[in-house]
VOKOLMAR-864386 format. One record per residue (C-alpha): residue number from 1; x negated, y, z. Coordinates in steps of 0.05 Angstrom, whole numbers, plus 5000, padded with zeros to 4 digits. Example, Ala and Ser with C-alpha at 12.3 -4.5 7.8 and 13.67 -1.06 7.14 Angstrom:
2
<1 <4754 4910 5156>>
<2 <4727 4979 5143>>
# end
This chain:
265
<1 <6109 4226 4757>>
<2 <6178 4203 4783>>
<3 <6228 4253 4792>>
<4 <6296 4257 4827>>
<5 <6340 4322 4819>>
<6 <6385 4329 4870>>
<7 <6438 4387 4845>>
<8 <6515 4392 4856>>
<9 <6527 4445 4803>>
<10 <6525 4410 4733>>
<11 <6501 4475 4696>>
<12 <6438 4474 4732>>
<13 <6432 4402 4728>>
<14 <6432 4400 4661>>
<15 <6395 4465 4652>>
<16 <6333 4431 4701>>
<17 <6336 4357 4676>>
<18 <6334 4392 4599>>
<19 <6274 4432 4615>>
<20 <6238 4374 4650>>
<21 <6251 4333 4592>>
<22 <6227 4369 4533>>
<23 <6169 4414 4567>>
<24 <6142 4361 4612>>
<25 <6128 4292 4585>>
<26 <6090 4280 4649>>
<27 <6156 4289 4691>>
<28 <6204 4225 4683>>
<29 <6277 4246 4708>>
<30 <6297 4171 4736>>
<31 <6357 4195 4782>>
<32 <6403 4249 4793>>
<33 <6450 4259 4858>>
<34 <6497 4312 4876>>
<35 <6510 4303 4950>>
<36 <6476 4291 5015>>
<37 <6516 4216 5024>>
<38 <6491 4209 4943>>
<39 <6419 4223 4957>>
<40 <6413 4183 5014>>
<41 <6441 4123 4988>>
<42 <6391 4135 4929>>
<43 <6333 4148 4966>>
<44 <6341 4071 5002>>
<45 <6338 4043 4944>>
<46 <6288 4076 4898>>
<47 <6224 4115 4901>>
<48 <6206 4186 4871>>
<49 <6140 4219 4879>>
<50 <6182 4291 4869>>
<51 <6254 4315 4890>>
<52 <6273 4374 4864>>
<53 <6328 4394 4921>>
<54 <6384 4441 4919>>
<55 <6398 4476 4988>>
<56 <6475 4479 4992>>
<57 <6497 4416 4966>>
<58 <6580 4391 4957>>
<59 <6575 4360 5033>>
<60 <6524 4396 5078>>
<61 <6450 4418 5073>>
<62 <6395 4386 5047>>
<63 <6357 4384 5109>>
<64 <6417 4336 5131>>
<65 <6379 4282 5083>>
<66 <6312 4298 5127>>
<67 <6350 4272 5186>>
<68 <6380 4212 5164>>
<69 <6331 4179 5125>>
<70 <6249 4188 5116>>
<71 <6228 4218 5049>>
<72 <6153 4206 5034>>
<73 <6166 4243 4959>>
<74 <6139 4320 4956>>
<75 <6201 4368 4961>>
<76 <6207 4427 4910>>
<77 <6270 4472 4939>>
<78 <6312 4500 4887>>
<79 <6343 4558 4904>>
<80 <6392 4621 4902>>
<81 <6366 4646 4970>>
<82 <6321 4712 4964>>
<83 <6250 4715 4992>>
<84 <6258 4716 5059>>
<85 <6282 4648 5057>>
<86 <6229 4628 4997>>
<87 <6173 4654 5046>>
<88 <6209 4596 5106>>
<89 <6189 4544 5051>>
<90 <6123 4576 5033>>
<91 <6088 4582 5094>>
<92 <6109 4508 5110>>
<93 <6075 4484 5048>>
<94 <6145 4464 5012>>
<95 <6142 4487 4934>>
<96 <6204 4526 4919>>
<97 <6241 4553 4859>>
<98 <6287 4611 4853>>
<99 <6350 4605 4810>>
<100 <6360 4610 4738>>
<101 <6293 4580 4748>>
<102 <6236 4596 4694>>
<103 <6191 4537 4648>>
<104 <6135 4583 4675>>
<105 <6156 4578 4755>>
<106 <6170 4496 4740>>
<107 <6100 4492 4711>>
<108 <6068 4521 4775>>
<109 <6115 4480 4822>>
<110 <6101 4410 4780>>
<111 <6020 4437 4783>>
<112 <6011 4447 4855>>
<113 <6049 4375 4867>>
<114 <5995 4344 4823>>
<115 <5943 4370 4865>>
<116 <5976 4347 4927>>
<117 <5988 4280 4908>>
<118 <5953 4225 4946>>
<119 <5926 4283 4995>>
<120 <5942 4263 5072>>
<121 <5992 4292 5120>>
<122 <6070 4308 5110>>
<123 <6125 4371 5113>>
<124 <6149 4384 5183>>
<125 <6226 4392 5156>>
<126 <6242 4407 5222>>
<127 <6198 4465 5232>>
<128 <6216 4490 5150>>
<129 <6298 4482 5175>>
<130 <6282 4536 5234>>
<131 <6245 4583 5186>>
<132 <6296 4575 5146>>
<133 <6351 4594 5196>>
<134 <6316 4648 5231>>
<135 <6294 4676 5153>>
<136 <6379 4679 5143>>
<137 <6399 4710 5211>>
<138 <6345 4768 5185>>
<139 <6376 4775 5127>>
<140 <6444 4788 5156>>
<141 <6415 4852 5195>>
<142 <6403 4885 5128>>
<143 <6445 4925 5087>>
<144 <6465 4901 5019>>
<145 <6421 4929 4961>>
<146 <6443 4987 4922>>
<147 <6509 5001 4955>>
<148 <6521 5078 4961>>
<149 <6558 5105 5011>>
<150 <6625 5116 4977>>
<151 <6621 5026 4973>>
<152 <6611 5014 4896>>
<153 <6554 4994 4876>>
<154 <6509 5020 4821>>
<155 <6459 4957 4804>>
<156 <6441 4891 4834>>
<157 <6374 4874 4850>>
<158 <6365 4805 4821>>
<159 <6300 4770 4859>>
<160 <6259 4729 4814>>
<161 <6203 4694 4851>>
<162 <6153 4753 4871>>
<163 <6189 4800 4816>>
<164 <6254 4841 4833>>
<165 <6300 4862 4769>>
<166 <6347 4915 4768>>
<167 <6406 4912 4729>>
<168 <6457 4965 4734>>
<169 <6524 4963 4727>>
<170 <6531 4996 4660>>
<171 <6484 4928 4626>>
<172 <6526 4877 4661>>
<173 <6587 4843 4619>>
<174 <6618 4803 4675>>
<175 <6603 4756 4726>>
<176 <6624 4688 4743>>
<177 <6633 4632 4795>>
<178 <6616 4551 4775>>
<179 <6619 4509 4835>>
<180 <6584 4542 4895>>
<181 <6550 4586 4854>>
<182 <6563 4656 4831>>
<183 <6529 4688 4768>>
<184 <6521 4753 4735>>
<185 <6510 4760 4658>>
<186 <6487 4829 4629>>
<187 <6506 4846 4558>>
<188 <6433 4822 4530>>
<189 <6468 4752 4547>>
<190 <6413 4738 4603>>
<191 <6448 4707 4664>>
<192 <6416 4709 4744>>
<193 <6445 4679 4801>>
<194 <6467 4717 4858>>
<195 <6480 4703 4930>>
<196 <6547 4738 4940>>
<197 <6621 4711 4921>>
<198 <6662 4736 4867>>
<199 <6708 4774 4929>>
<200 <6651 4803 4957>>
<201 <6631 4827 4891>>
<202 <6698 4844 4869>>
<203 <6698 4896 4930>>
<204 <6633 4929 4911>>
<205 <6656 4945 4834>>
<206 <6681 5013 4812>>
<207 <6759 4982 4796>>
<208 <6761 5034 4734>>
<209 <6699 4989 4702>>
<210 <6716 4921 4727>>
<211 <6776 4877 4728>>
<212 <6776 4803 4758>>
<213 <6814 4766 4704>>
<214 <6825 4702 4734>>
<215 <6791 4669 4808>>
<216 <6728 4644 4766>>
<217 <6712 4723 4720>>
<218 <6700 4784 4735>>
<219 <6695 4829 4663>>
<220 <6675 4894 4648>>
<221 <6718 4934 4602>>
<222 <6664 4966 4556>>
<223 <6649 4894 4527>>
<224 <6722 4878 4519>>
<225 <6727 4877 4434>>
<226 <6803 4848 4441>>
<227 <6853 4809 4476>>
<228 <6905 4752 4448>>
<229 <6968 4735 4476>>
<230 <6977 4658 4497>>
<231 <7031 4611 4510>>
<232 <7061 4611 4587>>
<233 <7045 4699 4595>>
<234 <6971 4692 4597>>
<235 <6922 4724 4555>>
<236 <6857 4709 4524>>
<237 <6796 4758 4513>>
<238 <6743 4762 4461>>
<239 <6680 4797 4473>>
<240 <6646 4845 4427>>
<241 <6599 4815 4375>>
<242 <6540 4792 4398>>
<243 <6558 4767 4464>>
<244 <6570 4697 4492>>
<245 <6624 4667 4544>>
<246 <6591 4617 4594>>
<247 <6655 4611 4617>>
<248 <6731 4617 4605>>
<249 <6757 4687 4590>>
<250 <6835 4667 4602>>
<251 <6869 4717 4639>>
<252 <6915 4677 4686>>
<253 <6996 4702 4672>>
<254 <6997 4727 4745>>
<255 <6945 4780 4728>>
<256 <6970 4786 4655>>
<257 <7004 4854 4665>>
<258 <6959 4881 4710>>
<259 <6905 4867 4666>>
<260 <6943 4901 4607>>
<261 <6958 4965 4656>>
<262 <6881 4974 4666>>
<263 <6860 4973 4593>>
<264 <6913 5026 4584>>
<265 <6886 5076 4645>>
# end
C-alpha cells in the first residue's frame, strides 16, 4: 500500500511517517507534502492508494486539493478538531484520526482502507466540506470546557477518538505552540494537542500558576527546578528531574524581569 502524508507541522510528520514505518511494513511512505500547491503538484505526477491529510495546512484547507485536482486514493483526515467535526468525516465514509494520533487508531484507519480497496463508488468531498463547516459553526455556540465562572480554568478536556481525558491544571507542566499547532504536556511527559492558541490559553490560566516565558511556552511554576542567566538579559529554565522539554525553555530578555518578579510572589 502506497502512502502519501500530507502534514505542514514537521513534529507530526515525523512522528506519523516513524510509526508507519516501523509498525506497518504493509504501508510504504513514497511522498510527503506540506502544502495545498505541494500536494497538488504531487498528486499529477504520482499515485497513492492512501493520503493521510492534515486539515489546516501552511496555504489553505485540504478540501482546496479536492477542488483543483481529482484524487482517486482513500483519504484518512488527520486531525486536532474534536468530535463534532470527526463525526462530518464519519458519516461521509472518510477514515479520520485525532491528534497525537495512537499505533492502535492507525491500525484501525490502515484496516478499514484494506477492506475498501477495490470496492466501487467514491467520497463526496463536497458534501464531507459542508459537514465539516456546519460541524464548526456548532461548535462555536458552545461554551469552552471547564471554564468556571471567575475565567480560569481548572482542566482541559483532551478528546481522544471516542475517549475524553481530563487533565487538570495541577498535572500539566506547560504548553507549547509548533507551527499551527498548540500542545499541552502534563508532568507524566504525555503531550495532546489542543485546539486553542497559546493567547487564548494564556487568558484562561490562574497567572499565580502560569507564566508565558517566551511567544512559543507557557510553564507552570511547580515544575520549575531552576533558572540560568544567559548572554543578552534572557534566561534559561530547567525542569525538575524527570521531565522533558519538547521545546525551548528560553525566557526571552523582554520577559526576563517579569519572569523573575513572579517566581518571587
Amino acid at each position: 500500500m502506497k502512502a502519501l502524508i500530507v502534514e505542514d507541522e514537521p513534529r507530526a510528520q515525523r512522528i506519523l511517517e516513524n510509526l508507519l514505518r516501523t509498525r506497518f511494513p504493509e504501508v510504504q511512505v513514497i511522498g510527503v507534502t506540506a502544502s495545498v500547491k505541494e500536494t497538488v503538484s504531487w498528486l499529477s505526477q504520482h499515485k497513492a492508494d492512501v493520503i493521510f491529510m492534515d486539515v489546516e495546512l501552511s496555504d489553505g484547507n485540504c478540501f482546496d486539493i479536492f477542488s483543483q485536482i481529482p484524487v482517486s486514493a482513500a483519504v484518512i483526515m488527520t486531525t486536532a478538531y474534536d468530535n463534532y467535526a470527526v463525526k462530518a468525516f464519519e458519516v461521509n465514509s472518510v477514515d479520520y484520526l485525532l491528534k497525537p494520533i495512537e499505533e492502535e487508531d492507525l491500525r484501525r484507519a490502515v484496516d478499514r482502507v484494506k477492506e475498501r480497496q477495490g470496492a466501487p463508488g467514491s467520497i463526496d468531498f463536497a458534501k464531507v466540506l459542508e459537514a465539516f463547516q456546519k460541524s464548526q459553526k456548532n461548535e462555536e455556540t458552545l461554551e469552552p470546557a471547564s471554564a468556571p465562572a471567575g475565567g480560569h480554568r481548572e482542566k482541559f478536556l483532551i478528546r481522544l477518538n471516542d475517549r475524553i481525558v481530563p487533565v487538570h491544571i495541577g498535572d500539566i507542566a506547560y504548553f507549547y505552540s509548533e507551527s499551527k499547532n498548540s500542545y499541552i504536556v502534563t508532568r507524566q511527559n504525555v503531550t495532546f494537542v489542543l485546539d486553542d492558541s497559546l493567547d487564548t490559553i494564556e487568558q484562561e490560566l490562574p497567572p499565580k500558576r502560569f507564566f508565558r516565558i517566551s511567544r512559543g511556552c507557557i510553564i507552570s511554576e511547580e515544575v520549575i527546578e531552576s533558572v540560568s542567566k544567559l548572554l543578552g538579559g534572557r534566561l534559561r529554565v530547567t525542569l525538575r528531574r524527570g521531565l522533558t522539554a519538547d521545546t525551548d525553555l528560553t525566557v526571552s530578555r523582554a520577559r526576563a524581569d517579569a519572569f523573575l518578579a513572579w517566581l518571587e510572589d
